[in-house]
C-alpha atoms as one frame of an Amber mdcrd trajectory, in Angstrom:
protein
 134.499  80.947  91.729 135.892  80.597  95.099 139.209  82.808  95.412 142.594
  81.811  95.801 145.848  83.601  96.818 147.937  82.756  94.221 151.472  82.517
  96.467 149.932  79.939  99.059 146.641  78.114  99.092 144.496  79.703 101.764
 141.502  81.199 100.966 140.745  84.941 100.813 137.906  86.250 102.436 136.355
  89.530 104.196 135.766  89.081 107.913 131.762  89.202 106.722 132.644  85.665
 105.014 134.828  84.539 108.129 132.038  85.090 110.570 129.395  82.616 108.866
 131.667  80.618 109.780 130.667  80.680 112.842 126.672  79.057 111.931 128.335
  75.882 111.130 129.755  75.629 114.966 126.426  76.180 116.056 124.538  73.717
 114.275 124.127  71.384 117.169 122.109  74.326 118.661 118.449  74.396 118.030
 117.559  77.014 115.967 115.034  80.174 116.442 112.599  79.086 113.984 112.573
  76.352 110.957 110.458  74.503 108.609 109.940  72.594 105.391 110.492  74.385
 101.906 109.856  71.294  99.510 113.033  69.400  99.676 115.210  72.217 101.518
 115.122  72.733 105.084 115.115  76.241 106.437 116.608  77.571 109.554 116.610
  80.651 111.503 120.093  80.938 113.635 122.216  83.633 114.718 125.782  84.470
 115.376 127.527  86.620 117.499 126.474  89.693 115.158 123.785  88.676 112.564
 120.930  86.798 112.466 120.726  83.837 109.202 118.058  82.615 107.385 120.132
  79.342 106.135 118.651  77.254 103.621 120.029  73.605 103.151 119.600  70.571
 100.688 120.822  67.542 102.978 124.004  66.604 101.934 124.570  69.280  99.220
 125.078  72.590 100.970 122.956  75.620 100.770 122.573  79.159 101.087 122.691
  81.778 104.404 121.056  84.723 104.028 122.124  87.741 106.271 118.678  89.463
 107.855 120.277  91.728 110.112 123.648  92.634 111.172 124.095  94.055 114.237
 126.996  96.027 116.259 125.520  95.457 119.142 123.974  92.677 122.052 120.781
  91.800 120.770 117.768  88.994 121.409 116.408  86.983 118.651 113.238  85.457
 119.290 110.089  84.233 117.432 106.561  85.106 116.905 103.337  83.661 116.207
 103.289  83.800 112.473 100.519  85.476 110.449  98.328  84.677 107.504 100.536
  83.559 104.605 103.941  83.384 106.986 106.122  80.463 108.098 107.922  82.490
 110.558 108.116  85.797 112.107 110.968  87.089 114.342 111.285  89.806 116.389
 115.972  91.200 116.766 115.832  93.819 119.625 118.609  95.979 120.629 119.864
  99.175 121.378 119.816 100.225 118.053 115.835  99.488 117.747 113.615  96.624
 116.500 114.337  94.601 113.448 111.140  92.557 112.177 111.846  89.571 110.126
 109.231  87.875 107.876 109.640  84.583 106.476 107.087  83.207 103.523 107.199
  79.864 101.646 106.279  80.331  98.644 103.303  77.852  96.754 105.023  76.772
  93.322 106.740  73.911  91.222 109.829  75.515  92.101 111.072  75.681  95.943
 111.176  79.813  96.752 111.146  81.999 100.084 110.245  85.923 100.896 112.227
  87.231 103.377 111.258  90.899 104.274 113.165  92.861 106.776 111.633  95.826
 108.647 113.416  97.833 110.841 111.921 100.633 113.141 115.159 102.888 114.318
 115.041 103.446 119.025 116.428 107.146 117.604 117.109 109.296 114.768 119.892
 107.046 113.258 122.215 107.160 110.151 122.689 103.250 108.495 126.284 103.066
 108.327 127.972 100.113 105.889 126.201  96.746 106.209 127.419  93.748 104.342
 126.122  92.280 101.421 123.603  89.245 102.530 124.022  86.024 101.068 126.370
  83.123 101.014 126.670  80.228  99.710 127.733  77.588 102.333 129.130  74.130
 102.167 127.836  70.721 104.707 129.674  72.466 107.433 128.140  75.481 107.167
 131.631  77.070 105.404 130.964  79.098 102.543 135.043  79.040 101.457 134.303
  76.034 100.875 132.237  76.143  98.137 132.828  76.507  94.416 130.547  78.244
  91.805 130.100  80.644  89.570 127.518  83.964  89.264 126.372  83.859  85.819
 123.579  87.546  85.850 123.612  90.238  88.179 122.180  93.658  88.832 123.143
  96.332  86.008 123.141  99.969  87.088 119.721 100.682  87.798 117.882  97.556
  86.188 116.093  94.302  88.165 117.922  93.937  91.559 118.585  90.278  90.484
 121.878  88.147  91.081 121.738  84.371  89.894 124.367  81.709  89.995 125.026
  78.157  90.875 126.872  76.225  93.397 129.103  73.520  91.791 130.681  71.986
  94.978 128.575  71.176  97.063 125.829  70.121  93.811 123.347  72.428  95.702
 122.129  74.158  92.232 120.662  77.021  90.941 120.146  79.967  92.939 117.927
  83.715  91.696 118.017  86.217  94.238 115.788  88.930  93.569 116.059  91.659
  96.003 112.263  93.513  95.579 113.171  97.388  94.884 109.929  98.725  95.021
 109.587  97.898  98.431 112.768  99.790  99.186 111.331 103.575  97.783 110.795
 104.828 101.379 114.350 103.713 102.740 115.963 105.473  99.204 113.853 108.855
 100.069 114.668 109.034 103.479 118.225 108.280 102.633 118.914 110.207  99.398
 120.319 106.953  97.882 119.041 105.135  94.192 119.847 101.324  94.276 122.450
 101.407  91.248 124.387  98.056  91.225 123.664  96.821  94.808 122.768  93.579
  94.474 125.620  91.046  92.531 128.934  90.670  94.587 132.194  88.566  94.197
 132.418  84.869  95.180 131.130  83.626  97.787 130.005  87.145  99.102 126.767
  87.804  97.213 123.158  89.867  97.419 122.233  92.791  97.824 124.736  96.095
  99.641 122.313  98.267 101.442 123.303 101.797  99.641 124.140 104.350 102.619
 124.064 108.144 102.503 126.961 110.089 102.019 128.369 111.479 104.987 130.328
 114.754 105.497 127.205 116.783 105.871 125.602 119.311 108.206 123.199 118.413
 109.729 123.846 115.244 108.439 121.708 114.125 105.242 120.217 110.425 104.881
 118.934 110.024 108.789 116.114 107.875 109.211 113.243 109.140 111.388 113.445
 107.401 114.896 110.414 105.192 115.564 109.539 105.073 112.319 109.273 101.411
 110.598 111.334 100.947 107.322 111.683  98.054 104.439 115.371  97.592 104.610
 115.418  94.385 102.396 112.386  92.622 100.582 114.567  89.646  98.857 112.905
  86.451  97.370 114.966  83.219  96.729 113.966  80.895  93.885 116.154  77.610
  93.555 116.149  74.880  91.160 118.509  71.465  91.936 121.324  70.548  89.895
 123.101  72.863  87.666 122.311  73.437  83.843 124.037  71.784  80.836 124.756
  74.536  78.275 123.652  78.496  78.073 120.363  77.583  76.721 119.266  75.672
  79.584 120.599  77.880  81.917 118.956  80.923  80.287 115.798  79.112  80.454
 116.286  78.121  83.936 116.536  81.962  84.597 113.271  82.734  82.851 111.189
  80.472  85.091 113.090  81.338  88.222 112.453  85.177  87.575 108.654  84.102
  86.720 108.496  82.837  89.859 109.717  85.750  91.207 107.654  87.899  89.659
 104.722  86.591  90.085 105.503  86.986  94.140 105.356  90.476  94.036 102.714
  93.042  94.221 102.323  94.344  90.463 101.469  98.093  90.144  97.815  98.461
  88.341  98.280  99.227  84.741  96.349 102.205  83.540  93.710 102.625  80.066
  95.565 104.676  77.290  93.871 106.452  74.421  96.219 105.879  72.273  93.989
 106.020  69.167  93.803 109.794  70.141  97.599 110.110  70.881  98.102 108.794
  67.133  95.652 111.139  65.784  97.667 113.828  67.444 101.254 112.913  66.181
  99.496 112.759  62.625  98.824 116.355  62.884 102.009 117.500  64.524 103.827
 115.302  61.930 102.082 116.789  59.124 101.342 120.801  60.329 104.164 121.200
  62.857 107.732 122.981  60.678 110.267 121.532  63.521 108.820 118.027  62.259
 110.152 117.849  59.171 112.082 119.716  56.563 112.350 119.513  52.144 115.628
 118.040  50.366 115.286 117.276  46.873 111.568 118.568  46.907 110.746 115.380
  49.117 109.594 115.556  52.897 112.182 114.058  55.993 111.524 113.673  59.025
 113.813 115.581  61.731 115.620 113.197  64.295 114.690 115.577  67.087 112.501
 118.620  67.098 114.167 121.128  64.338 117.122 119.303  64.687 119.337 116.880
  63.353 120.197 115.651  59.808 117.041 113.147  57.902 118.631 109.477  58.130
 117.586 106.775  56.881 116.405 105.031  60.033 114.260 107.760  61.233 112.608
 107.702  58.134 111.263 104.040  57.273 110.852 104.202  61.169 107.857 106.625
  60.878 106.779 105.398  57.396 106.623 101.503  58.904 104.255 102.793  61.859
 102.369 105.265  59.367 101.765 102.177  57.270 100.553  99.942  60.208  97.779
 103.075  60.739  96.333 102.671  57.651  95.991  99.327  57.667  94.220  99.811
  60.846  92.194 102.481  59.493  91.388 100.605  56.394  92.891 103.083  54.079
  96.180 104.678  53.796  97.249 107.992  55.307  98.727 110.220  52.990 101.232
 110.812  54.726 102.961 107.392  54.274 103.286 108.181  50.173 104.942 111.524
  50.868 107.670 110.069  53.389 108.313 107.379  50.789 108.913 109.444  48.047
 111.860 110.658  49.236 113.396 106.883  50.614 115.667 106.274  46.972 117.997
 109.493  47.827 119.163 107.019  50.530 120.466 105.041  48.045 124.060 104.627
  46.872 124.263 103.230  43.488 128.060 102.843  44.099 127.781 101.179  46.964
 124.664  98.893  46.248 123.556 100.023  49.842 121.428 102.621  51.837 123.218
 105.489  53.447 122.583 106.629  56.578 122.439 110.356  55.712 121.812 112.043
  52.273 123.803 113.128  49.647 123.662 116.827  50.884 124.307 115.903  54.664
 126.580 118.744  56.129 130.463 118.497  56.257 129.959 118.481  60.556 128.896
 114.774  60.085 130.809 111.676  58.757 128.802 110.346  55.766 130.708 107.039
  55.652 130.356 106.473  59.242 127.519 103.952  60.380 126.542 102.106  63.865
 126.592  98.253  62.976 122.625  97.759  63.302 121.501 101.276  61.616 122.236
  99.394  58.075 119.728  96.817  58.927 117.329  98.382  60.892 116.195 100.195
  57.704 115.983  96.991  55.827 114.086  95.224  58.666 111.437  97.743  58.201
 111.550  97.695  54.176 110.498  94.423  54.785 107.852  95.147  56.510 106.135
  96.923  53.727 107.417  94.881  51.062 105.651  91.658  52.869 102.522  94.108
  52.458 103.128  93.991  48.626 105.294  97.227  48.441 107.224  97.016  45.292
 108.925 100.106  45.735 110.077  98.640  49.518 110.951  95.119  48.100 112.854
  96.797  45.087 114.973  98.552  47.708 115.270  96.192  50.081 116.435  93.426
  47.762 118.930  95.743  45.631 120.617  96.908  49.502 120.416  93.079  50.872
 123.377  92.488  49.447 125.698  94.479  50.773 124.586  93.682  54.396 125.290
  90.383  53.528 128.779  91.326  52.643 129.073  93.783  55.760 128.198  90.714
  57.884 131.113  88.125  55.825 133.699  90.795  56.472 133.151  91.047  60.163
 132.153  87.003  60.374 129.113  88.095  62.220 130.510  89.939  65.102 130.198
  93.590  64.269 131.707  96.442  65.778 130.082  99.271  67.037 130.858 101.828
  64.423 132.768 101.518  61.094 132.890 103.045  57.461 130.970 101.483  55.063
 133.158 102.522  51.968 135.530  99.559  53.288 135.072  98.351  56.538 137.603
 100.004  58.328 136.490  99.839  62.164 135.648 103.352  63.842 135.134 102.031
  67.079 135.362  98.425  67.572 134.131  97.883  71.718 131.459  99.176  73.538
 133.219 100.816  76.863 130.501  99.090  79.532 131.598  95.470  78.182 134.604
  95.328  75.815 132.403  94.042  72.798 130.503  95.112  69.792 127.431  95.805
  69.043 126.644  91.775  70.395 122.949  91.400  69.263 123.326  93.125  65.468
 123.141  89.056  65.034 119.699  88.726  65.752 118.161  91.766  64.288 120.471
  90.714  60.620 118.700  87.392  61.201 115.355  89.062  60.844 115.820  90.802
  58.020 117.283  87.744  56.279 114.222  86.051  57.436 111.976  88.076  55.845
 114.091  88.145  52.476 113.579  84.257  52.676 109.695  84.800  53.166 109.817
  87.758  50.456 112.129  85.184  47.327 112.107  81.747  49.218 115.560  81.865
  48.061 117.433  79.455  50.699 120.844  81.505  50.839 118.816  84.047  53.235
 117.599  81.578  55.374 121.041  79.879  55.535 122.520  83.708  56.581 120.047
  83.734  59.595 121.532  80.411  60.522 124.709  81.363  60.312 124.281  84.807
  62.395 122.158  83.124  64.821 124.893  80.393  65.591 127.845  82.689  65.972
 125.893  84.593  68.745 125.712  81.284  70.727 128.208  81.643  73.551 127.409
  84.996  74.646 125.291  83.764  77.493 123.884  86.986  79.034 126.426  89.142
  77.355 123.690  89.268  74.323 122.474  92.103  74.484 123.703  95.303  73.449
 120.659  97.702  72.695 117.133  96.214  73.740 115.201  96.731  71.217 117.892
  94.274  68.865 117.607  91.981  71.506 114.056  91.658  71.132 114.180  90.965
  67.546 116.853  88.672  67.847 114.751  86.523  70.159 111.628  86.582  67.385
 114.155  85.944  65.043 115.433  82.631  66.628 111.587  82.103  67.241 110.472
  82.353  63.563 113.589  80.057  62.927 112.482  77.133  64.865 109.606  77.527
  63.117 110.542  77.348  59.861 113.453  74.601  60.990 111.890  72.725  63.223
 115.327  72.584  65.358 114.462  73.361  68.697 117.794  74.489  69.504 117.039
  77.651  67.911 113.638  78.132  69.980 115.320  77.178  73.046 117.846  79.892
  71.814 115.663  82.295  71.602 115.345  82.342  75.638 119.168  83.508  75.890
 118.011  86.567  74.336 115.299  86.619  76.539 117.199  86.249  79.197 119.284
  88.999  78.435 116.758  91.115  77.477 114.998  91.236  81.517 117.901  91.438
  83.388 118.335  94.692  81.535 114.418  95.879  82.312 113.641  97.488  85.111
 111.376  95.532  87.283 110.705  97.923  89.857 108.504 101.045  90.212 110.756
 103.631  91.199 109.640 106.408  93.684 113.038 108.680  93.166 113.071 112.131
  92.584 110.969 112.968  89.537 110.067 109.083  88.797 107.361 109.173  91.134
 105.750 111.372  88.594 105.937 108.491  85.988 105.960 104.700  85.641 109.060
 102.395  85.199 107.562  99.182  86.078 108.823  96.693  83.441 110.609  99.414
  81.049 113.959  98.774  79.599 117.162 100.468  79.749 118.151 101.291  76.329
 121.679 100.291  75.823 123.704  97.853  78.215 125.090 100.852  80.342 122.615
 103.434  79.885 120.816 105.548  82.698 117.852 105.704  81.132 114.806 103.858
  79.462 113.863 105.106  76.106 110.571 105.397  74.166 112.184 103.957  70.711
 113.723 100.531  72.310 110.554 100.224  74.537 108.082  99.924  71.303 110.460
  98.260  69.005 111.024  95.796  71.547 106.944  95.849  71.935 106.641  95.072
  67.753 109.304  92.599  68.130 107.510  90.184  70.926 104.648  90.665  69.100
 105.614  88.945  66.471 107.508  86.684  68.815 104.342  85.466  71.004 102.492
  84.930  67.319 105.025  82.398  66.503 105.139  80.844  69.291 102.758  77.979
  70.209 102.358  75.399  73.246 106.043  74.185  73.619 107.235  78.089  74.975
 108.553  77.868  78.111 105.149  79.218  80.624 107.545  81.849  82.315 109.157
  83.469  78.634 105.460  84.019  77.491 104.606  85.458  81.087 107.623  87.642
  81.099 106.795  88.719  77.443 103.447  89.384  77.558 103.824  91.098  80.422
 106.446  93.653  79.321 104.268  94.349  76.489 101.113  94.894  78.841 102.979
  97.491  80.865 104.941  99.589  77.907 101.472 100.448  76.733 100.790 102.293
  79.976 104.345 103.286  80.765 104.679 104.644  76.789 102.408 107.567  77.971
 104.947 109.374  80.187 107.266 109.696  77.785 105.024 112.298  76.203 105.830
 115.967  78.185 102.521 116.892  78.236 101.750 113.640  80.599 104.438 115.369
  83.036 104.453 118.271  85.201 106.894 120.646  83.765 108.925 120.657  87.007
 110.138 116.982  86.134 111.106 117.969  82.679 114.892 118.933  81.743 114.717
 122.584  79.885 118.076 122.585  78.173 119.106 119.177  76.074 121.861 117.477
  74.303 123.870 119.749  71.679 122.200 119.660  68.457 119.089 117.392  69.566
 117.125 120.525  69.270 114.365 121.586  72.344 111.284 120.340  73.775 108.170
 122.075  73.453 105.234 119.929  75.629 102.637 121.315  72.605 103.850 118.540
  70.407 102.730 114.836  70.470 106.157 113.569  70.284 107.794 111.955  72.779
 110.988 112.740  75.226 113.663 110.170  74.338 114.671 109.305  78.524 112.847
 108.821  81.369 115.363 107.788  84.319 114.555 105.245  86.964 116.615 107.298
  89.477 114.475 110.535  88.809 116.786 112.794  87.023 115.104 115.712  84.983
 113.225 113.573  81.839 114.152 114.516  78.232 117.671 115.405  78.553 118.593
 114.046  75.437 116.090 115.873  73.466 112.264 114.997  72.444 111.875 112.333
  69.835 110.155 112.947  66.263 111.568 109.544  65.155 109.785 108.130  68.099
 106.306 109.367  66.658 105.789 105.838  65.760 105.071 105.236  69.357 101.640
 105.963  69.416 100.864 103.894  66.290 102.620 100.521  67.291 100.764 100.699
  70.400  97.336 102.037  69.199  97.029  99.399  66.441  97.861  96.921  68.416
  95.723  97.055  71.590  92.302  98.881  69.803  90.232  96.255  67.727  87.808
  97.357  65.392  84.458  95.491  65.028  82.680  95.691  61.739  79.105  97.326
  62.530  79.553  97.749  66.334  79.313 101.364  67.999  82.656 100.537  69.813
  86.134  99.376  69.799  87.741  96.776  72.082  90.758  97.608  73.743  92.948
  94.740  75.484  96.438  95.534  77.045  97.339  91.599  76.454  97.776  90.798
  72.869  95.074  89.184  71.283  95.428  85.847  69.893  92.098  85.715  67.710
  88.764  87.325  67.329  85.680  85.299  65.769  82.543  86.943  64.984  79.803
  84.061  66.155  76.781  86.136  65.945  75.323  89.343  64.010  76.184  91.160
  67.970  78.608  88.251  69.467  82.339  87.756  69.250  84.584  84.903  70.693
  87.818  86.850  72.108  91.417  84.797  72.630  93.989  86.448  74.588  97.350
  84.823  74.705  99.322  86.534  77.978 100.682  84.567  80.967  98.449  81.813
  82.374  99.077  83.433  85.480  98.598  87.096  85.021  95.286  88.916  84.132
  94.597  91.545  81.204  92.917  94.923  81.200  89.920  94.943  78.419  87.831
  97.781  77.616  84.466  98.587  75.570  85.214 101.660  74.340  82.521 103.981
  72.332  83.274 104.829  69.057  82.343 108.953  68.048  78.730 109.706  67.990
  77.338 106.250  68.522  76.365 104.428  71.809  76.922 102.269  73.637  73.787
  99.767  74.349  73.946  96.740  76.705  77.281  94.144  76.745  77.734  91.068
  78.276  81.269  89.728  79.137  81.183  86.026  79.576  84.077  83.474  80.655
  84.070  80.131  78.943  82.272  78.367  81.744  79.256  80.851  81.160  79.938
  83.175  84.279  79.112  87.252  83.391  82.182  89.038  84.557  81.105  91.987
  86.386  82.678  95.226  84.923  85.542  97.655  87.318  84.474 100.392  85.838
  81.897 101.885  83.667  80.993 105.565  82.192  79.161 106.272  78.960  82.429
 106.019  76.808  84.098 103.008  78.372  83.046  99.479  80.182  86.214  98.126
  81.612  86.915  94.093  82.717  90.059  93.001  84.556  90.327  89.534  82.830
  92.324  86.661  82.799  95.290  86.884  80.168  95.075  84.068  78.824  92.057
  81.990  77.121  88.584  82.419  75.350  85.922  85.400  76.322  82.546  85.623
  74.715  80.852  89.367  73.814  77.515  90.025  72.988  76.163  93.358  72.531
  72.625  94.941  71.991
């Protein structure tokens, strides 16, 4: 909101807000350049320092956008625009050229790319530049405006701020300030963009980071007449402001669609992931710092020879080892021998699981337990019990009830730690936002969910309710770890489903919503990062510095199931978003594994007690960082071995009596066999986006002739082809035919 000094009523402002002031007194002047954006009118005009993009609705404001400031004379003038540009300007001055690009963007909603290149006259350090965008009242005046920022940037994650101008009733507003485009301008300046783009009311956008003076020679100098991206921002508006959190939220989702699909994606790479799997088999099974004997029964270690068996860990690897053999047609053994062990978990006393065993050493708390690790657990017992697992249903159903009571006590707002011997509360707040652990909700929905499914007994099904509808409120405070998040979303999904009450689906994009402005949507070029990919990935927690392999697949399980049931009524942009996140972990999963990275970009010493890393194991590192710190800091991850099966059994297809697989980084919605050697293939991804589908040749067969067709009969022409693989760049979503010799 617009601030106030509480002893007199005059605004309070920066002299950066005072001087855009200064467009309104020029508006009788023609300005440099202008044109048409749908209903909004866009202007070029300059001040006595800066030169404005301003973007107006007649009557009901608008926005300014800052494309260069200047301490300095300068001219302004424009160019003959090139293909795809409405405008093109050329700032001159002593302290070099500034070249401004201006492109309207084709879509249902009204959106502009305004890229800013600046070539230094000399060797120059930036110094501090303001932040960029304002909203502005009729007279150009953005103190007198009134609104409210509802999502900005967090630490490292999508440069994004969005918010909504009440007075004037311009609407809503997503500024996405590109990152990628940036990578040059934060390696010649030693900076990372962490929390640049957000701002206070009415001084928004995105704050340039500078380098850090003090230095000799001085570090952070850009090379004299040398061009550099110094913003890439893209504006997305929608008219008239939202009703309530879900519309909003959903409001977001198609804004950042449309956002998204502006940029220039990075290719996604083929995985073997079938041979990664095959891999963490044998290091789970051969390898002694995998797993260790309690109670003559096998555990998995957390971390590489380290760390106490929980609970977690263990159904997580079981869960995945299960999905293998169903892929595989029969069960790998070891699924039985990590199950054995599962009812030493189990407190009698309690009627609950335990997060540690009986024997766990006097160094840890056994009473002590993080809100979601009781249901995690459960979620996957459910899992295998919806696969007919007695022994998982048995424990599931004789735990359920005390998660039940866990989630009475706290009236569905858990903290982030507490004792479950009586509820006393550990730690209550998280320190990045002053609540609990805010999406436990959605994941406790799930597994109450799948009770209902498992005993059709309506009590469960009213306890999702209930969970689900004391999370509403949060707005983009949902999330607390991504990977709950994501299975709160799928939750609210399933519950629409089974409801019919399309608040709950239209619920299910606050998650969502929450969720992506805590991915990173940028491929970062800092430091070690430019040896991996962080396109798309998300940061674990709410504050953390890192993306990590175990949110990024659970999160990848989760939308599966979310997309499945889903159906025509999702919003376009939330099945875009999805899909796409999911396309992009399954080539981004790889470099958490240290034998994808060059040694020089992994950490060798790691968090006390989380054991060491050794790059001969198929396990992966826990954190990669988007601002290129050393990877695997916190240790290397044998409770993320499930990785490779989650994404192996979901993106390789088996076809009965073919000498190949088919491999599709979109999900696929359907395979029919048509023909003795044809198959009719439906991918559900974004109707804008394409997919990545491979032919790939199974062992000791091959491959004979293949024939990709679209639905209109066209052959697709392969992009690439060897003996062992024909690969198609497809469209994501709709029907392919196959035929094979």
């Amino acid at each position: 909101m617009g601030a106030k000094n509480p002893e007199a009523d005059v605004p309070i402002a920066s002299p950066h807000v005072l001087a855009v002031r200064e467009l309104g007194r020029a508006a009788a002047a023609k300005p440099i350049a202008e044109f048409d954006l749908g209903e909004l009118q866009v202007e070029v005009r300059t001040t006595h320092d800066s030169v404005f993009v301003v973007v107006v609705r007649e009557g009901r404001g608008g926005v300014a956008l800052r494309a260069a400031h200047l301490s300095c004379a300068f001219e302004c003038k424009a160019l003959a625009p090139q293909a795809g540009e409405d405008a093109r300007l050329s700032v001159t001055s002593a302290l070099g050229r500034h070249l401004i690009t201006l492109e309207a963007g084709a879509n249902a909603l009204e959106n502009l790319r305004v890229t800013v290149r600046f070539t230094p006259a000399m060797p120059m350090l930036i110094p501090f530049l303001p932040r960029d965008l304002y909203p502005i009242d009729n007279k150009g005046d953005p103190l007198g405006t009134v609104g409210s920022v509802e999502a900005k940037q967090r630490k490292l994650n999508v440069g994004i701020v969005y918010f909504r101008v009440d007075e004037p009733r311009f609407g809503d507003v997503l500024y996405f300030q590109n990152l990628t485009s940036m990578n040059d301008y934060y390696g010649a300046t030693g900076t990372t963009p962490e929390s640049i783009v957000g701002g206070s009311w009415p001084e928004l956008g995105h704050l340039i980071p500078i380098a850090q003076g003090g230095q000799t020679p001085p570090a952070g100098v850009l090379e004299g007449g040398t061009e550099i991206i110094l913003s890439d921002a893209i504006l997305v508006f929608r008219h008239h402001a939202p009703p309530d959190e879900r519309e909003t939220a959903r409001r977001f989702l198609q804004m950042l669609g449309v956002a998204y699909q502006r940029l220039d994606l990075p290719c996604v790479d083929y995985r073997d992931w079938v041979d990664r799997a095959e891999r963490t088999l044998r290091d789970l099974d051969q390898a002694p710092e995998a797993t260790i004997e309690h109670y003559g029964h096998r555990y998995i270690h957390p971390y590489t020879n380290a760390e106490y068996p929980d609970i977690m860990v263990q159904m997580s690897v079981v869960a995945a080892i299960h999905d293998w053999g169903k892929w595989c047609g029969t069960p790998h053994p070891l699924e039985a021998q990590f199950k054995a062990g599962l009812e030493k978990f189990y407190d009698p006393e309690l009627q609950s699981l335990r997060r540690y065993l009986p024997n766990v050493g006097d160094d840890k708390d056994a009473d002590a337990v993080d809100s979601w690790y009781l249901y995690h657990p459960m979620l996957n017992l459910g899992l295998l019990a919806l696969d007919g697992d007695e022994q998982a249903r048995t424990l599931l159903l004789k735990s359920i009830d005390f998660g039940i009571k866990a989630a009475h006590h706290f009236n569905y707002e858990w903290p982030v730690q507490y004792k479950v011997t009586d509820f006393s509360i550990i730690t209550e707040l998280a320190g990045a936002d002053c609540r609990g652990q805010t999406d436990v909700a959605g994941i406790y929905a799930w597994v109450m969910l799948q009770a209902f499914e498992l005993t059709d007994e309506k009590r469960f099904l009213d306890e999702a309710r209930c969970a689900i509808d004391a999370a509403m409120g949060l707005r983009f405070g949902v999330n607390y770890q991504a990977n709950l998040t994501a299975w709160g979303a799928a939750a609210c999904m399933r519950l629409w489903r089974i409801t019919n009450r399309p608040v709950y689906l239209e619920q299910s994009y606050v998650y969502l919503a929450s969720f992506f402005q805590n991915c990173v949507i940028w491929e970062s070029k800092v430091g070690h990062a430019a040896q991996y990919k962080t396109f798309l990935g998300v940061t674990c927690l709410q504050d953390a510095p890192y993306m990590a392999i175990y949110e990024c697949f659970d999160s990848f399980a989760a939308f599966e199931c979310y997309l499945a049931d889903s159906g025509p009524d999702l919003e376009p942009a939330a099945r875009l978003l999805v899909a796409e996140y999911c396309r992009y972990a399954l080539d981004r999963g790889w470099y958490f594994y240290p034998d994808a990275l060059p040694p020089e970009a992994v950490a060798t010493e790691q968090r006390e007690s989380n054991g060491h890393i050794d790059p001969k194991l198929s396990f992966p590192l826990e954190d990669l960082y988007p601002d290129g710190r050393l990877a695997g800091q916190v240790g290397q991850e044998v409770y993320g071995a499930g990785a490779a099966f989650i994404f192996a059994t979901r993106s390789f297809h088996p076809i009965e009596g073919a000498p190949f697989r088919i491999y599709c980084d979109q999900f696929v919605q359907s395979m029919e066999r048509t023909g003795d050697r044809a198959l009719t293939i439906t991918l559900a991804g974004g109707e804008s986006s394409t997919a990545g589908l491979s032919i790939v040749r199974l062992e000791r067969r091959k491959l004979g002739a293949v024939e990709l067709t679209a639905p209109d009969g066209d052959v697709l022409r392969s992009s690439a082809s060897t003996a062992d693989r024909i690969a198609y760049e497809v469209p994501a979503s709709g029907r392919l035919v196959l035929t094979w010799e």
